[in-house]
Structures are given as structure tokens and as C-alpha cells.
Backbone as ProteinMPNN parsed JSONL, in Angstrom:
{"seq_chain_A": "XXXXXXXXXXXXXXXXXXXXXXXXXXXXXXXXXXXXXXXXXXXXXXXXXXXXXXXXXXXXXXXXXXXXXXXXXXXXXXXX", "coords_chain_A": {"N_chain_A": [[2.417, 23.655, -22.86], [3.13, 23.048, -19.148], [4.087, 19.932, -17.663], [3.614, 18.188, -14.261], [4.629, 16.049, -12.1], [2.444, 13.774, -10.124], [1.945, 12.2, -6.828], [-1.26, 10.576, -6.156], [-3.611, 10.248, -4.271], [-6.733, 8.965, -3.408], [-8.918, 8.157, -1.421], [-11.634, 5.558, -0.425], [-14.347, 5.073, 1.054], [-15.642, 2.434, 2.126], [-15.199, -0.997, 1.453], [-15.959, -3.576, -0.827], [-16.138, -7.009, -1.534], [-14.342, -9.957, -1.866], [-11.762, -11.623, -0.293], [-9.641, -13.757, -1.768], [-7.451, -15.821, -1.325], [-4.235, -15.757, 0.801], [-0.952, -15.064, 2.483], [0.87, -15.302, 5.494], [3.557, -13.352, 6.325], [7.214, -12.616, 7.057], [10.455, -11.769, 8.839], [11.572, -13.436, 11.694], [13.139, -13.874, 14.725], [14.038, -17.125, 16.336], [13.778, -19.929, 18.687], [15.242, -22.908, 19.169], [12.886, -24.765, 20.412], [10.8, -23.173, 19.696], [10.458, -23.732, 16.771], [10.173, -26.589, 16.907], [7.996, -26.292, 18.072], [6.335, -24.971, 15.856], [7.092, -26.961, 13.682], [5.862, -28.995, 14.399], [2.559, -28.933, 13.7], [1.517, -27.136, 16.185], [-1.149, -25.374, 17.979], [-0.308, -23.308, 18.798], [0.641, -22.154, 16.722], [-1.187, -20.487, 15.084], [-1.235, -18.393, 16.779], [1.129, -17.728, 17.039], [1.401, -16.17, 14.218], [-0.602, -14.808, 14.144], [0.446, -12.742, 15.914], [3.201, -12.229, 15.171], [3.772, -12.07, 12.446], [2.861, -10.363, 9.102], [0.276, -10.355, 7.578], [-0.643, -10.92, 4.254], [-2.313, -10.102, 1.362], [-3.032, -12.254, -1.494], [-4.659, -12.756, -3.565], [-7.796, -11.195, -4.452], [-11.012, -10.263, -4.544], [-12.178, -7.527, -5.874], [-15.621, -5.855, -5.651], [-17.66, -3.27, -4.722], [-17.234, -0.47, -3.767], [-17.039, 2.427, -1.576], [-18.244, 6.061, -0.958], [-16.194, 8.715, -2.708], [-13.193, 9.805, -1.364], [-11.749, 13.077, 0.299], [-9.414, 14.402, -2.559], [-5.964, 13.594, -1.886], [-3.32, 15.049, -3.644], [0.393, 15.339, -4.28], [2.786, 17.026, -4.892], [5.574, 15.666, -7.301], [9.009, 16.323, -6.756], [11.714, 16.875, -9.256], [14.33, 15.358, -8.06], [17.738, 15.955, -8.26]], "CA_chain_A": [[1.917, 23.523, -21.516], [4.276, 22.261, -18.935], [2.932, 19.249, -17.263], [4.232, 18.461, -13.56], [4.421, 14.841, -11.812], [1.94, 13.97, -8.563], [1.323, 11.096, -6.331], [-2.489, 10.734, -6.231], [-4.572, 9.047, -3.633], [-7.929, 8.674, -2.977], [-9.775, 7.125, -0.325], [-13.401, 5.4, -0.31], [-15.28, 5.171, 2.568], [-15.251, 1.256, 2.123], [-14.884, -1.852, -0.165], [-16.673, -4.788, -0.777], [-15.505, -8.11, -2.02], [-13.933, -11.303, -1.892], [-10.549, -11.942, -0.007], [-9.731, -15.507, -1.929], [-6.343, -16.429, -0.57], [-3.33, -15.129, 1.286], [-0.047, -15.979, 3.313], [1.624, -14.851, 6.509], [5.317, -13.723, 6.032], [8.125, -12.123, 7.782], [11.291, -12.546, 9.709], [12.077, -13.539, 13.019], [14.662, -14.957, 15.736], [13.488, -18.45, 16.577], [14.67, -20.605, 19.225], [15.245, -24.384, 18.525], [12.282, -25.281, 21.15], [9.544, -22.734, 18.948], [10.615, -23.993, 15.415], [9.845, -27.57, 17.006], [6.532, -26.48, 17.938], [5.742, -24.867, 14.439], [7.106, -27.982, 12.537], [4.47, -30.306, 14.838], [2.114, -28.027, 13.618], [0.691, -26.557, 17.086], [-2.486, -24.659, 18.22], [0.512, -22.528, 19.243], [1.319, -21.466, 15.31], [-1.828, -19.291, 14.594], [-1.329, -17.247, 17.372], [2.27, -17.274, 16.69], [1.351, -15.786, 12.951], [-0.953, -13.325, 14.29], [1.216, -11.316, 16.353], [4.793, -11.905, 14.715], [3.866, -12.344, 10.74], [2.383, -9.614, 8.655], [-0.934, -10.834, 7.156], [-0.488, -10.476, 2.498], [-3.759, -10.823, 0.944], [-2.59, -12.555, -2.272], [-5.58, -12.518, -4.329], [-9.175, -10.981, -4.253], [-11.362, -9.41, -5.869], [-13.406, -6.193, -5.265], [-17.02, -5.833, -6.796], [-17.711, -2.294, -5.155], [-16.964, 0.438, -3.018], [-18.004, 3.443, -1.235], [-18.106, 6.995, -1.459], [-14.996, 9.042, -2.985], [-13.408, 10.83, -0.046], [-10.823, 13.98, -0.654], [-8.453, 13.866, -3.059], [-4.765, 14.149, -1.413], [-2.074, 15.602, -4.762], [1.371, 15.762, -3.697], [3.963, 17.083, -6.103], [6.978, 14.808, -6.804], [9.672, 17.219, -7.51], [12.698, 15.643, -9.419], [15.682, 15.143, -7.701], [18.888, 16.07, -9.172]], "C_chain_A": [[2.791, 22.515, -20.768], [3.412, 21.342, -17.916], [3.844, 18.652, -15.771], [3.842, 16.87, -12.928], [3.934, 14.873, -10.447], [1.883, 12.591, -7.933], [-0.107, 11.884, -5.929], [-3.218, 9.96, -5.063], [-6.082, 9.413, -3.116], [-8.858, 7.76, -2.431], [-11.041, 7.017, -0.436], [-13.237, 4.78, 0.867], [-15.136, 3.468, 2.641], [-15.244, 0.562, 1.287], [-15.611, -2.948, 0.225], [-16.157, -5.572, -1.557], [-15.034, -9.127, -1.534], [-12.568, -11.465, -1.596], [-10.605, -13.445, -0.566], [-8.978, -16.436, -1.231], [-5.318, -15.534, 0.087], [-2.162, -15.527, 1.742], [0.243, -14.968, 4.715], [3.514, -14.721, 5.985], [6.1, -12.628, 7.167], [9.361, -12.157, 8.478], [11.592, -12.42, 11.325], [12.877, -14.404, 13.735], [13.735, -15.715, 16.584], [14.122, -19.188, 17.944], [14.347, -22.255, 18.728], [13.592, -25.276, 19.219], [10.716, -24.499, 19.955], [9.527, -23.432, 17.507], [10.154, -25.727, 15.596], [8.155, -27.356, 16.962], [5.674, -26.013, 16.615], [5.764, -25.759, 13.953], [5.644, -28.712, 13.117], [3.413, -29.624, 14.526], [0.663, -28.04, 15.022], [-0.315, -25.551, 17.425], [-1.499, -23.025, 18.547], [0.582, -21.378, 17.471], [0.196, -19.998, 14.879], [-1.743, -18.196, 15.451], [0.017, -16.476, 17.256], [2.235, -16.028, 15.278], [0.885, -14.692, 13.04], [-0.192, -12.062, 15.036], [2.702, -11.197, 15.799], [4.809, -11.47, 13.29], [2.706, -11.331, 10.255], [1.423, -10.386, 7.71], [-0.815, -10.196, 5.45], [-1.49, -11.469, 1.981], [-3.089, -10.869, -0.73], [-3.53, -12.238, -3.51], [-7.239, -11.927, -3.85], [-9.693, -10.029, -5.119], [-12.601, -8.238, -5.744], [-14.816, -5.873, -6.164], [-17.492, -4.449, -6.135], [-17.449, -1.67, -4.172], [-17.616, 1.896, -2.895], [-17.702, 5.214, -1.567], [-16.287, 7.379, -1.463], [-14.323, 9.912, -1.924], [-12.464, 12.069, -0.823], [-9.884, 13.479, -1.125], [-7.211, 14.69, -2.357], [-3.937, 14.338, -2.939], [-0.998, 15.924, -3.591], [2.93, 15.803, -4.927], [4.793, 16.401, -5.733], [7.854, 16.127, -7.68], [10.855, 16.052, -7.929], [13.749, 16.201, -8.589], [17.32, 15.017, -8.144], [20.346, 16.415, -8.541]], "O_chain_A": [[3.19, 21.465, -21.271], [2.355, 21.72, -17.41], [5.037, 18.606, -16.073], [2.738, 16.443, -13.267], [4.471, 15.571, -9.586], [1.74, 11.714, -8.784], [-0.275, 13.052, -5.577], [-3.258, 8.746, -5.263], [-6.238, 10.333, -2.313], [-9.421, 6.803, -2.962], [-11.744, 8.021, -0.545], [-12.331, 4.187, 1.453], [-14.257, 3.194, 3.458], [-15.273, 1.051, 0.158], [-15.868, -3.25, 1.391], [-15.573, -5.026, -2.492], [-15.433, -9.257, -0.377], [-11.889, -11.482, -2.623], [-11.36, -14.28, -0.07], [-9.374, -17.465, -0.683], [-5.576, -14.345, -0.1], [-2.054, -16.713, 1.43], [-0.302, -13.865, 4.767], [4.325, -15.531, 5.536], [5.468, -11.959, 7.984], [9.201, -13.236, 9.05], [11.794, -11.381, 11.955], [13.232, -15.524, 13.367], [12.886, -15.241, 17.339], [15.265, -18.78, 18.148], [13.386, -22.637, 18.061], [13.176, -26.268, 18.621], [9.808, -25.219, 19.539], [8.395, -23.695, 17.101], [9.785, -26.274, 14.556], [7.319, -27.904, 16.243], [4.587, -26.512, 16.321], [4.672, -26.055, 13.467], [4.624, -28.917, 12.458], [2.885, -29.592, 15.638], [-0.462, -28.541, 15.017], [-0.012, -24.547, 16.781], [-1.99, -21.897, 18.508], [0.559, -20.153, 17.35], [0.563, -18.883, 14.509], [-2.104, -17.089, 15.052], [0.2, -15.26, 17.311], [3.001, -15.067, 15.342], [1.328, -13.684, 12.491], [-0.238, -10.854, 14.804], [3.34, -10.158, 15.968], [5.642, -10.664, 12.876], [1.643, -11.368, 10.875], [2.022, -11.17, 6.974], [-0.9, -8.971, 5.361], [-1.633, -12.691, 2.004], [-2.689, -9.826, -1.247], [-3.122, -11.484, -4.393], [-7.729, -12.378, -2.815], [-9.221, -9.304, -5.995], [-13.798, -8.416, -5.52], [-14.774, -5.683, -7.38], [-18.014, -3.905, -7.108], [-17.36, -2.476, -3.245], [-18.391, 2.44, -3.682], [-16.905, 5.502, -2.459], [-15.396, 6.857, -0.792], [-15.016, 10.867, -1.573], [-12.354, 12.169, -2.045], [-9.328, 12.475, -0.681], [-7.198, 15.911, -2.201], [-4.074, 13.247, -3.492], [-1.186, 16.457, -2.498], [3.676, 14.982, -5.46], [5.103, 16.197, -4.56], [7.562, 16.688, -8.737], [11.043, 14.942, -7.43], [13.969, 17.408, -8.481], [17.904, 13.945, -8.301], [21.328, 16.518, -9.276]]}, "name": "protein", "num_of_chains": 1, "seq": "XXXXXXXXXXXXXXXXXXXXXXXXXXXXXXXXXXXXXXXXXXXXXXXXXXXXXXXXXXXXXXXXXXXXXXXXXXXXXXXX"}
């Protein structure tokens, strides 16, 4: 029996749990006047973080989730 390789995903409806920690990361072009106001650390920085820096939830921990939705299969063919 020949057996054939898929990406799998399946979506639930929602999740429950515990975000513990995280960071902000990303890159961007600075000028010498913004990198002053990050170092002093300004009221300016979180808003800076939210719209420039991609939000990476580092740790957490999920205790349960909701219904199973459809399953998407998508053959990987190999590439040769």
C-alpha cells in the first residue's frame, strides 16, 4: 500500500488558556531622534511596538478548546 505525504490542518472554533509571556520583534529604519525616545523609555514605545513590531507569544499554555471545524488535506507532491 502506497502511502502519500499531506499537510493537515484543522481549525477549532476557539482556545482557552494562559498567554504567560511574550516579546515584540522585528526590523525597522530608525531615525537618531526615535531611538532616543525608545532608549528614555517613552509612553511613545508601546504604541511604537504595536503598530511597527510583530507581537511572539513565547510561552502559554492551552487547557481547552472548541469544536473541530473541517479538515483542510493538501497533497505535498515531491519535487524533483
Amino acid at each position: 500500500m502506497d502511502k502519500k505525504k499531506y499537510k493537515i490542518k484543522v481549525p477549532v472554533g476557539w482556545i482557552m488558556g494562559y498567554l504567560r509571556y511574550g516579546h515584540f520583534e522585528g526590523i525597522v529604519e530608525l531615525t537618531d531622534k526615535t531611538v532616543e525616545a525608545i532608549n528614555s523609555g517613552s509612553v511613545f514605545v508601546k504604541d511604537f511596538c504595536r503598530e511597527y513590531l510583530d507581537l511572539v507569544v513565547d510561552d502559554y499554555r492551552v487547557e481547552d478548546y472548541g469544536d473541530i471545524g473541517d479538515i483542510e488535506l493538501e497533497e505535498i507532491k515531491d519535487v524533483r
